[in-house]
C-alpha positions in Angstrom: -6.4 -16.8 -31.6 -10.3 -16.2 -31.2 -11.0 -14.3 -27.9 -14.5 -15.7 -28.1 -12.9 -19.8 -28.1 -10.6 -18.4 -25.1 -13.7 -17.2 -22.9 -15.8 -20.3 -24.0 -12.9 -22.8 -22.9 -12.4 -21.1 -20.0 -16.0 -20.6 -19.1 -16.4 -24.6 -19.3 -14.0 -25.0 -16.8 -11.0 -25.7 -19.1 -7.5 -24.4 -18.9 -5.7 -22.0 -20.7 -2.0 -22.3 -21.8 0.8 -19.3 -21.7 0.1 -18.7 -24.9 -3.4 -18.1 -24.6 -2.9 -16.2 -21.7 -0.4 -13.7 -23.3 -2.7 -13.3 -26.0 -5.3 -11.8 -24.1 -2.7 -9.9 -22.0 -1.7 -8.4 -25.2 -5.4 -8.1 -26.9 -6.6 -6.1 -23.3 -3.3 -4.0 -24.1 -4.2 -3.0 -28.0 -7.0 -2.9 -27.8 -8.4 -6.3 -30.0 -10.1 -7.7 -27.2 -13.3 -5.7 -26.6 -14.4 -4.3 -23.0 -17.0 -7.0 -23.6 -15.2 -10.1 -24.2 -12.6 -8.3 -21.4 -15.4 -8.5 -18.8 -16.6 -12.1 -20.1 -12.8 -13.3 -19.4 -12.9 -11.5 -15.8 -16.0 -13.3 -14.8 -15.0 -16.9 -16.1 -11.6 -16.2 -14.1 -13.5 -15.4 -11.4 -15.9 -18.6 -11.3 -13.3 -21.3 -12.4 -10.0 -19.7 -11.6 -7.0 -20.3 -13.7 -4.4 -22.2 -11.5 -1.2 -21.6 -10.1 0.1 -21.5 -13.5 -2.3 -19.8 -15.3 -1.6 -16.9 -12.5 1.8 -16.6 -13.1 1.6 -17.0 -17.3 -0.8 -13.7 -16.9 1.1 -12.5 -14.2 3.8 -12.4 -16.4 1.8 -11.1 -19.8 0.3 -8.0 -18.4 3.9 -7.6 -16.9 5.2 -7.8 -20.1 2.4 -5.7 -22.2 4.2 -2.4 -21.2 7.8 -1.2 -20.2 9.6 -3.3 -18.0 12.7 -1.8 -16.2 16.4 -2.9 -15.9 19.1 -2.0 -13.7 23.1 -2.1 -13.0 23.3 -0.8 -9.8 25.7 -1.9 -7.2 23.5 -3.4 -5.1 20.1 -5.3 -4.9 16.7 -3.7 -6.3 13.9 -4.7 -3.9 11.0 -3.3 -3.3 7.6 -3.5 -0.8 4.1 -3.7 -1.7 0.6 -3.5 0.8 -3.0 -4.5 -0.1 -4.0 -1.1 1.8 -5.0 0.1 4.9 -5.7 2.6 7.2 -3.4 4.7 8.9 -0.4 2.5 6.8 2.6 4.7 5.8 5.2 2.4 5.6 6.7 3.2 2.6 7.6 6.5 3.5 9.9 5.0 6.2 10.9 2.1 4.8 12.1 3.2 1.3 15.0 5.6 2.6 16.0 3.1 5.2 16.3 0.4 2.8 18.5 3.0 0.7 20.9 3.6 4.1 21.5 0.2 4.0 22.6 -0.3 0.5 19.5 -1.3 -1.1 18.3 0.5 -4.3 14.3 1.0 -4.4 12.6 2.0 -7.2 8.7 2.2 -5.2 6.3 2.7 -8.6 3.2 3.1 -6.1 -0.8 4.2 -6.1 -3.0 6.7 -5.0 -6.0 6.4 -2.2 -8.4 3.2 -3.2 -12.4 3.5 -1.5 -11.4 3.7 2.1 -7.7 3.4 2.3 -5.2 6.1 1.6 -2.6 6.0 -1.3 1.5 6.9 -0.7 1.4 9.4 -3.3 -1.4 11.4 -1.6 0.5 11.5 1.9 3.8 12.2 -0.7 2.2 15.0 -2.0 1.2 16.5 0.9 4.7 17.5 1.5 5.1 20.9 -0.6 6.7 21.2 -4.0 6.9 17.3 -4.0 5.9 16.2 -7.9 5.4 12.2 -7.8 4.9 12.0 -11.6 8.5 12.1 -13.6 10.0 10.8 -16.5 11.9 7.3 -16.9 15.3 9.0 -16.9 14.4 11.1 -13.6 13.5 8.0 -12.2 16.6 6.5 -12.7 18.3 9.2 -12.1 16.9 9.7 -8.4 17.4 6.0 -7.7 20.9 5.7 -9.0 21.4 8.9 -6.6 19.9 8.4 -3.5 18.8 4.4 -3.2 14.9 5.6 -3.5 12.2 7.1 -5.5 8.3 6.8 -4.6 6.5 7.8 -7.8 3.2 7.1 -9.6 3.3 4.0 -13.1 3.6 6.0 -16.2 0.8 5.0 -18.5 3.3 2.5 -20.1 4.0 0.0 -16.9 1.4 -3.1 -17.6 -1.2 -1.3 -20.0 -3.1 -4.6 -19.8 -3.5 -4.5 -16.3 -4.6 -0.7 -16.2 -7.7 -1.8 -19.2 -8.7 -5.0 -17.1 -8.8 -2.7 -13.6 -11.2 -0.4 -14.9 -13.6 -2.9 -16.2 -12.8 -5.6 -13.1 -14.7 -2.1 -11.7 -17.5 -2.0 -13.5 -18.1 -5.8 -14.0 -18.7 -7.7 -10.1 -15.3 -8.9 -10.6 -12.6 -7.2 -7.9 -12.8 -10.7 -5.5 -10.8 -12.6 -8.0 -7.6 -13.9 -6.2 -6.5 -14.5 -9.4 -6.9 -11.4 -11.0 -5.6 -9.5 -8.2 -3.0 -11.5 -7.9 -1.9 -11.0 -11.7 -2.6 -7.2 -11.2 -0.6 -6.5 -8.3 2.2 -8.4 -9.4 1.9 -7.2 -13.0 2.8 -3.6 -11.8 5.5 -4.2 -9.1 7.7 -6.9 -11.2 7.7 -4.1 -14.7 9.9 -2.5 -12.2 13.0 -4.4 -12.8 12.5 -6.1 -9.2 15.2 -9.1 -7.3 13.1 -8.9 -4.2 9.8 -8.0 -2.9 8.0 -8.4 0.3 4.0 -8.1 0.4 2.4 -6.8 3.6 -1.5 -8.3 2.9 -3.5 -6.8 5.5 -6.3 -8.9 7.4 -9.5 -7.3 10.0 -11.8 -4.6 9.6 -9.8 -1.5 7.4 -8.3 -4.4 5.0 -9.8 -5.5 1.8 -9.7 -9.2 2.9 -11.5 -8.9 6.4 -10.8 -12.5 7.4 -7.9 -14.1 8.6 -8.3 -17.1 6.0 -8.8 -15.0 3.2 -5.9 -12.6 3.5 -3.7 -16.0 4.0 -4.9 -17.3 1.0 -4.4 -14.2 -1.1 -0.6 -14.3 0.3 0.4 -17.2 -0.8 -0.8 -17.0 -4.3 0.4 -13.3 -4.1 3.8 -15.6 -2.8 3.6 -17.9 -5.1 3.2 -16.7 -8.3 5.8 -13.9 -7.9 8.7 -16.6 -7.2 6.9 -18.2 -10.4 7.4 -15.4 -12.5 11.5 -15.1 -10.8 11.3 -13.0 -8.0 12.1 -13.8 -4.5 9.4 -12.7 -2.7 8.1 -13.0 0.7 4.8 -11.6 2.7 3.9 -11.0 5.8 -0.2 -11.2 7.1 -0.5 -8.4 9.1 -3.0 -6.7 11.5 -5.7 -3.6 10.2 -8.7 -3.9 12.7 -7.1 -0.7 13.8 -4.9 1.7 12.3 -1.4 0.8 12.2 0.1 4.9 12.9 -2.3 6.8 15.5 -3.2 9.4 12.3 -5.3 8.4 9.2 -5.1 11.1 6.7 -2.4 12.6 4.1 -0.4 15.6 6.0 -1.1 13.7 9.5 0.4 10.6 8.7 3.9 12.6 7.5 3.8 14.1 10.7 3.9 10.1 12.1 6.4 9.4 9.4 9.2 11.8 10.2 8.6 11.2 14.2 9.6 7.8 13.2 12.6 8.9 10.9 13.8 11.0 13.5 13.9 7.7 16.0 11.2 7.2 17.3 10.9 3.4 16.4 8.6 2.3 20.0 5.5 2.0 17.9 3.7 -0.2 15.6 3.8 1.3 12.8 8.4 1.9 13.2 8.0 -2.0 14.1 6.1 -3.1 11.1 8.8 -1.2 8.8 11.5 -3.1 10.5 9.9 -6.6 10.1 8.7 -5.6 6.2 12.6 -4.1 6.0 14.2 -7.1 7.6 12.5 -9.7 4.9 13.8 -7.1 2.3 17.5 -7.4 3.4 17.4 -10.7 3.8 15.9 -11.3 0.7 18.5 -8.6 -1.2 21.8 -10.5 1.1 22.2 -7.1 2.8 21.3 -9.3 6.3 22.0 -12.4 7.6 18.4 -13.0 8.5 14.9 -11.1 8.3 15.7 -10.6 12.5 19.1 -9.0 11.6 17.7 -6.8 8.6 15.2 -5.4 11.1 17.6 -4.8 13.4 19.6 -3.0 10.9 16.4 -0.8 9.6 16.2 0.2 13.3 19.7 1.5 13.3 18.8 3.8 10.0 15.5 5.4 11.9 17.9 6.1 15.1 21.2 6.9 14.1 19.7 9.7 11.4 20.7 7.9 8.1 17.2 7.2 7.3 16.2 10.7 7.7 18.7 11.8 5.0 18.2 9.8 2.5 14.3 10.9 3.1 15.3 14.6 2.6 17.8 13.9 -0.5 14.6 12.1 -2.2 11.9 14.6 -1.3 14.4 17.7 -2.7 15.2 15.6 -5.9 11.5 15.3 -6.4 11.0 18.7 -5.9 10.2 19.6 -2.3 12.4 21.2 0.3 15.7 21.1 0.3 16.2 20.1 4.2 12.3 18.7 4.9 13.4 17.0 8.5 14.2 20.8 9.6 11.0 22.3 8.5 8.5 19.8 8.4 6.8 21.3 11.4 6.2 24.6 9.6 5.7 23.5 6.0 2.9 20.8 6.3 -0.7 22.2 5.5 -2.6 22.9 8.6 -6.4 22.4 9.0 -9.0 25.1 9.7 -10.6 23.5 12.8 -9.7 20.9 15.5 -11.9 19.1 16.8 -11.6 16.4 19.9 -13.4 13.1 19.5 -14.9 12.2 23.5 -15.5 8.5 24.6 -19.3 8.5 25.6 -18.5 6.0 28.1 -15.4 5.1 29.9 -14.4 1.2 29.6 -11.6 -0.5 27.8 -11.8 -0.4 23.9 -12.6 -3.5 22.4 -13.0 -3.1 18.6 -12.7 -0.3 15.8 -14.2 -0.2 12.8 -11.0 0.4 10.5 -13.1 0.6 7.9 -15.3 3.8 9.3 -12.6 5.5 9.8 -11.0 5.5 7.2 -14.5 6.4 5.1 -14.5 9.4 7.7 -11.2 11.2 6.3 -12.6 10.4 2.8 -15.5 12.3 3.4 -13.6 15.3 5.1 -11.8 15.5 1.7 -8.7 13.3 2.7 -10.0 10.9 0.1 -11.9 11.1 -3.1 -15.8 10.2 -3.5 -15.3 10.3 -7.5 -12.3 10.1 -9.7 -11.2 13.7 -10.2 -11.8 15.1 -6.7 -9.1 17.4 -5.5 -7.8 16.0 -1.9 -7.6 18.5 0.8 -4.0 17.1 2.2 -4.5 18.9 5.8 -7.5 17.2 7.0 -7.9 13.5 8.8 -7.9 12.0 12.3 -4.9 12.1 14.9 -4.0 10.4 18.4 -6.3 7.6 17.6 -6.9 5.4 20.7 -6.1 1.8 20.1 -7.8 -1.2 21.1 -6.9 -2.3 25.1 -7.0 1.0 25.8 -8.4 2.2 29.0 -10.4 5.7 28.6 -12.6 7.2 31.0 -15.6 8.6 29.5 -14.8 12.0 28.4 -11.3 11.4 27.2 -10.5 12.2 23.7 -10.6 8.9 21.5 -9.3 10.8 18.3 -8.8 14.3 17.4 -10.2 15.6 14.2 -9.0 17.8 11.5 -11.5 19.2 8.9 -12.0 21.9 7.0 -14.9 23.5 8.3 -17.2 22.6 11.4 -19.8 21.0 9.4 -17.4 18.5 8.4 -15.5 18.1 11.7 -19.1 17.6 14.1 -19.9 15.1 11.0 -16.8 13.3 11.1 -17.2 13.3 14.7 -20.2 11.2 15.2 -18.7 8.6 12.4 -15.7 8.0 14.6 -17.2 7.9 18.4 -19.6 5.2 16.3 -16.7 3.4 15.0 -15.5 1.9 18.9 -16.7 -0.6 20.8 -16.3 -1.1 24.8 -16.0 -4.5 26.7 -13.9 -6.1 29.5 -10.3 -7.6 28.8 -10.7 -7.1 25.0 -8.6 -9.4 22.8 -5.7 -7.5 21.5 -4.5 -8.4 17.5 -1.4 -9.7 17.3 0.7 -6.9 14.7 1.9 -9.7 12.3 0.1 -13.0 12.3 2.1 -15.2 9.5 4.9 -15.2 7.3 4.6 -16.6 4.0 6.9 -17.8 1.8 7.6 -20.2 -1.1 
């Protein structure tokens, strides 16, 4: 096949058959197709599209360009994927609790992306805790304790990895196509017989707008039970922060508050919904309602917690993490309360803002390379409907030094918005499904 015949059909609005598609899949992957015609074939999927087929014939290819994984386990490999967020730390809940209930997840997940944080960086904030290990470890650590969270080796969907970087480069990201076929690529070479997708909507989510996040759910929805994967996803809410800490060592904190049961909060009721689909999905639960009910159970009876400190000691932190968490998380040099500079009820946040706030504290990274500082970030963040009385803390800031705490200051008392009887978000606004 001719890479410059496959652009050129494409680019006139034509269609392009499996074949086709795995061609470039595999060209992108070796290296035959140039980051040239690779960025010619982004844009002309970008302008025309490539169809529900097309999506899941590429979907598939860049799946298939690396190592896909296998199992025999006794019991169902599922798994969880978000578009990204602010303040979201699901997975670090969610994964153990799936394993307490019998589930086997093998989370192959990324680091922070512009304004949102990444689950290895809030892993890795934990002491000791080493996210990158072999295939057999992998294994190993899911066979043993039900979960493992660790970063794609460079041989899970190559193609995908090539295309990414020049997506980047090239005005092509938007594509629902393409990141349809990329997230899907990565999460299905892990061996997967269920998947829910959380696809965030409002002002910290890539897709701002209700209609756009819906739309990139059901191809996300689609295309994954094309390629022979159950899969569900849920729209969910990010004009705020879903846990009331955005950062990599705060948002553990909120993580093993809710793994020691405390499960009255948005972000323990989000892991029980995105948990319920999973054992429902897996035939662990009668019902998505049932399989939230039993996530719940994990988070208060203790179960989730232990299978949280088997999997952070086999990846190489503390042996008993929900005894020492406390003293072991790295601390910030200065504190720093965030005033409301009038009182009223708060109407609006700008997700977004804030989350570009713990970037530039050193939460995040500016360029590829920077080293993250895992203590710094926001806490307590006040959320929308919220009375406050001018005065009263709307967040508390941790930063490395004062310079960078009185300048993350002023981004975040920017970031809220005051008005009478605000309009609070709903936490989940639609369920998806085939």
């Amino acid at each position: 096949m001719d890479a410059r015949a496959i652009i050129a059909q494409l680019r006139d609005g034509g269609s392009l058959s499996a074949d086709e598609l795995t061609w470039v899949a595999r060209g992108l992957a070796s290296g035959e197709v140039t980051d040239a015609q690779a960025g010619a074939f982004a844009m002309a999927v970008l302008l025309n599209g490539i169809g529900n087929d097309g999506r899941v014939a590429l979907t598939e290819a860049m799946r298939d360009s690396g190592d896909v994984l296998s199992w025999d386990l006794p019991g169902p490999v599922i798994d969880k994927h978000s578009t990204g967020g602010v303040g979201d730390c699901t997975s670090l809940i969610l994964a153990p609790a799936l394993a307490a209930c019998g589930a086997y997840v093998p989370m192959i997940s990324g680091r922070g992306l512009g304004h949102t944080g990444g689950t290895l960086d809030k892993l890795e904030a934990i002491p000791g805790v080493q996210t990158e290990v072999s295939e057999d470890r992998f294994r190993q650590i899911v066979a043993d304790v039900g979960c493992a969270i660790v970063s794609a080796s460079a041989d899970v969907a190559p193609a995908d990895k090539r295309l990414y970087a020049i997506r980047d480069i090239t005005g092509t990201v938007e594509s629902i196509d393409l990141i349809t076929a990329s997230i899907l690529s990565k999460k299905l070479a892990a061996g997967l017989e269920g998947l829910v997708l959380d696809v965030k909507t409002g002002s910290g989510a890539f897709m701002e707008s209700l209609e756009a996040a819906e739309k990139l759910a059901q191809a996300l929805v689609t295309t994954a039970n094309g390629a022979g994967c159950p899969t569900t996803a849920l729209v969910t809410d990010m004009s705020q922060p879903l846990a009331p800490s955005a950062g990599n060592a705060v948002e553990v904190a909120d993580c093993m508050k809710a793994l020691s049961g405390d499960v009255d909060t948005p972000l323990a009721e989000l892991t029980c919904a995105l948990g319920g689909e999973l054992l429902a999905a897996g035939r662990l639960a009668t019902d998505a309602e049932a399989g939230g009910g039993a996530i719940r159970a994990t988070l208060t009876d203790g179960r989730a917690m232990e299978r949280f400190d088997q999997m952070i000691a086999a990846l190489g932190g503390p042996t008993a993490i929900s005894e020492v968490w406390q003293d072991v998380l790295p601390k910030a040099a200065v504190t720093v309360d965030v005033p409301a500079q009038s009182g009223g009820q708060i109407a609006a946040i700008d997700t977004k803002a804030l989350g570009l706030a713990v970037v530039h504290l050193g939460g995040g990274r500016l360029k590829g390379g920077d080293v993250i500082d895992p203590s710094v970030g926001l806490s307590n963040i006040a959320r929308i409907g919220a009375q406050v009385d001018e005065g009263v803390p709307l967040a508390q800031i941790y930063a490395a030094n004062d310079d960078q705490a009185n300048a993350a200051a002023k981004a975040v008392s920017a970031a809220f918005s005051f008005a009478d009887d605000p309009e609070i978000p709903p936490l989940i606004y639609k369920r998806v499904s085939a």
